[in-house]
C-alpha positions in Angstrom: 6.3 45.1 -29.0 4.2 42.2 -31.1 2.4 39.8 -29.6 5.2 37.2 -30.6 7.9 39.2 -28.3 5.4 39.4 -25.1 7.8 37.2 -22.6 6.2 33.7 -21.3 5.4 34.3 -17.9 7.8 32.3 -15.9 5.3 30.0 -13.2 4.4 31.3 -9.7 5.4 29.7 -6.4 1.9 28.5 -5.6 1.9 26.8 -9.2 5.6 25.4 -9.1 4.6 24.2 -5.6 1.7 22.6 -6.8 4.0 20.9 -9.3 6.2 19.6 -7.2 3.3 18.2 -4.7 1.9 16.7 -7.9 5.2 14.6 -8.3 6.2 13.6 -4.8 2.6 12.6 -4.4 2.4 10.7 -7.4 5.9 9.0 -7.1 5.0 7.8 -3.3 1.9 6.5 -4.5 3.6 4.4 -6.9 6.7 3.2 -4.8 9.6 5.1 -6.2 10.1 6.5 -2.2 10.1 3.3 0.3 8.7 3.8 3.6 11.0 5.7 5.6 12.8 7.0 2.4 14.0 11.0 3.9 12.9 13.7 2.0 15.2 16.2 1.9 14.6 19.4 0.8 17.9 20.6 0.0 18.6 17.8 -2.6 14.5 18.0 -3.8 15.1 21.7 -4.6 18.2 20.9 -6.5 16.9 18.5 -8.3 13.9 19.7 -9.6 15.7 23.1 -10.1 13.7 25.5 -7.5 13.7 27.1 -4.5 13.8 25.5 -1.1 10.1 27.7 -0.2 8.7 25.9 -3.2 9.6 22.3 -2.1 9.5 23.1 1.7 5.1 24.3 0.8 5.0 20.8 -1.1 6.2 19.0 1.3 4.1 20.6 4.1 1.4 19.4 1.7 2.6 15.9 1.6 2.2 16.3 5.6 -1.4 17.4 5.7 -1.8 14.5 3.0 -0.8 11.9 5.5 1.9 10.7 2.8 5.0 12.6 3.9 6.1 12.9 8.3 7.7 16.2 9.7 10.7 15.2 12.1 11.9 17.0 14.5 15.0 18.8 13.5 15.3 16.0 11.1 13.0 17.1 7.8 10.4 14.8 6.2 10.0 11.6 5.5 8.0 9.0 3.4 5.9 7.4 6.6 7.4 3.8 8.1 5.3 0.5 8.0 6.2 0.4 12.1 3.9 3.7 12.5 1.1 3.5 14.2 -1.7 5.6 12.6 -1.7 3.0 10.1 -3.2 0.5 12.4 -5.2 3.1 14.0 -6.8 3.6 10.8 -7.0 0.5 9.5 -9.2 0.0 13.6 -11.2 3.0 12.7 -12.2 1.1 9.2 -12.8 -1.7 10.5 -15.6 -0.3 13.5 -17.1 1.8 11.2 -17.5 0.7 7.5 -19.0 -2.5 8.0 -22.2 -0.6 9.9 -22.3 1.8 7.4 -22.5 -1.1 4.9 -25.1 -2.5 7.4 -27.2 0.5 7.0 -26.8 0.7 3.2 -28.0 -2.8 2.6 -30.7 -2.0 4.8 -32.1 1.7 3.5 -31.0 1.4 0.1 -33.1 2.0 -3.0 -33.3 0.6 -6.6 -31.2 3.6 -7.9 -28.6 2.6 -5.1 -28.8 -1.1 -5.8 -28.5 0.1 -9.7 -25.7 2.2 -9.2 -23.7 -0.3 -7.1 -24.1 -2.8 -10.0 -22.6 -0.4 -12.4 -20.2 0.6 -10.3 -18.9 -3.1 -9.5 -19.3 -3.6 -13.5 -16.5 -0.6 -14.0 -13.9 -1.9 -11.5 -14.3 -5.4 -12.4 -13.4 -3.9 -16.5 -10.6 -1.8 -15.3 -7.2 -3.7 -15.4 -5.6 -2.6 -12.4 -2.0 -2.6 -13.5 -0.6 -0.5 -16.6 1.4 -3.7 -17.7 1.9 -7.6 -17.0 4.6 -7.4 -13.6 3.8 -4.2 -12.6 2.9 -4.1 -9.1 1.9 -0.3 -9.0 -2.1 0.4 -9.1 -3.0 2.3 -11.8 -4.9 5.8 -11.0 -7.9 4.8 -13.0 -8.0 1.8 -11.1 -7.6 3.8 -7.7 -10.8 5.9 -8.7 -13.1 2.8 -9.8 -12.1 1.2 -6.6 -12.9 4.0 -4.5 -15.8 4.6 -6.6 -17.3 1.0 -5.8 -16.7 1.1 -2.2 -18.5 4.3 -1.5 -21.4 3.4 -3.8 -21.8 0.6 -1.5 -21.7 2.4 1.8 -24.3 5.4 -0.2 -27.5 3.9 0.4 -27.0 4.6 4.3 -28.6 7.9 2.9 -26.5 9.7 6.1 -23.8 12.2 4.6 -21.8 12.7 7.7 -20.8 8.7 8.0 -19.9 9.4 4.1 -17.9 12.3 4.7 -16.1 10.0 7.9 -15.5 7.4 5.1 -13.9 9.9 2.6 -11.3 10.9 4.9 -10.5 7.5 6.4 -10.4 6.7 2.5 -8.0 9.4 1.9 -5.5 8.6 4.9 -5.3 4.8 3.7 -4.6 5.2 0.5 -0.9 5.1 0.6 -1.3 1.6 2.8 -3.7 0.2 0.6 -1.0 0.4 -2.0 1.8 -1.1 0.0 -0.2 -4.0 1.2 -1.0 -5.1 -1.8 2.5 -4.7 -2.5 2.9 -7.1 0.2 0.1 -9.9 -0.8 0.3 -10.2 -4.5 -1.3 -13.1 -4.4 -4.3 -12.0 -2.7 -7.7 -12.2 -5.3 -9.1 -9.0 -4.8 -11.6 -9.0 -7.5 -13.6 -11.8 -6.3 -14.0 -9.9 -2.6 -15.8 -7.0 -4.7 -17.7 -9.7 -6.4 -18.8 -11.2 -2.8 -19.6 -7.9 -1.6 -21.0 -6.5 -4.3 -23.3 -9.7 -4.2 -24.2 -9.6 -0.6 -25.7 -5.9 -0.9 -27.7 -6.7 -3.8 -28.9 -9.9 -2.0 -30.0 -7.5 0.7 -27.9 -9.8 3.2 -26.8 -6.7 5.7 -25.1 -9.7 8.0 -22.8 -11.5 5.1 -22.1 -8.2 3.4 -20.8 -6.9 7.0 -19.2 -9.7 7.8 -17.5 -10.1 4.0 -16.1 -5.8 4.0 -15.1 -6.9 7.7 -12.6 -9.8 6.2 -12.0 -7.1 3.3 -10.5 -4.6 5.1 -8.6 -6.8 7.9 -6.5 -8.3 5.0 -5.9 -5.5 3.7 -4.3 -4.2 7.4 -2.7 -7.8 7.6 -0.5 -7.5 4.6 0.8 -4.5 6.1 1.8 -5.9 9.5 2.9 -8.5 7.7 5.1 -6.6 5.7 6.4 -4.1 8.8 7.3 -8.0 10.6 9.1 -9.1 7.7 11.0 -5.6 7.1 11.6 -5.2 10.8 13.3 -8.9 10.8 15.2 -8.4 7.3 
């Protein structure tokens, strides 16, 4: 046998798992599942062609994730706006960011105060949408973002409040999207100019007090939108 008649290897299940993570994860993020929206493994497997082990891995993914729900005798499902980790999260956020910002402000060096600077520059040159209308983030938008907002917090110089804040990060993701969804009109950029100000005025009280006001309206848009869902 040449090397031109060795068979392709056909993928794995770990890799055609991974695939399908990939896209469930990726199409939740940008809307294409509504909260709520089942996910059901029979017609995911038949529509992406594989096996119901494949999908049912993916989906247990999705789960540890915090973008997908495992009912009882019922499946998955993209989370609801009505559940209440959201808001829990969003509480969690809210207690603990703004004294990590305090810190930061407060410890910070001029490679910190440098970094947050460039890091502010980046987001505010990133166009968060791929097109005029579209009201999905873009991924290189979702990492400058993220980028900024831990730069801030960095200076604290305490990597266990950091690791806290990547994980709530992580688990609010999906409802940052939606409530910005919810509150187009909401000028975003010029909170991460405030904030970004405040730090690098060494102001721990207004930068607190501005990330407080950041993230709330971030969780209002979403109780917003659960109230207007819940009444439509």
């Amino acid at each position: 046998m040449t090397h031109t008649d060795v068979p392709t290897a056909r993928p794995g299940k770990q890799m055609l798992s991974e695939q399908i993570h990939a896209h469930l994860r990726d199409a939740i993020m940008r809307g294409d599942y509504t909260p709520g929206t089942p996910l059901k493994p029979q017609d995911l497997a038949r529509e992406h062609g594989v096996s119901l082990a494949v999908v049912r891995e993916a989906l247990v993914r999705l789960v540890g994730d915090g973008l997908a729900d495992r009912l009882h005798n019922r499946g998955f499902a993209v989370p609801a706006f009505s559940d209440r980790r959201w808001q829990e999260i969003a509480e969690a956020r809210r207690a603990i960011e703004p004294v990590i910002l305090r810190m930061s402000v407060e410890r910070g060096d001029l490679d910190w105060e440098a970094r947050v600077r460039a890091a502010h520059h980046r987001l505010a040159r990133t166009p968060p949408y791929a097109s005029k209308g579209n009201k999905h983030y873009t991924e290189d938008w979702a990492e400058v973002h993220r980028i900024f907002h831990r730069t801030l917090l960095e200076g604290c110089g305490n990597a266990v409040l950091l690791e806290t804040f990547d994980r709530m990060w992580t688990a609010s993701e999906l409802t940052r999207r939606w409530s910005a969804q919810r509150n187009p009109d909401r000028n975003g950029a010029v909170e991460h100019r405030r904030l970004e100000e405040a730090a690098l005025a060494r102001d721990p009280d207004a930068a607190a007090e501005i990330l407080m006001k950041h993230l709330t309206l971030t969780a209002t848009g979403l109780t917003e939108g659960s109230a207007k869902r819940g009444r439509a």
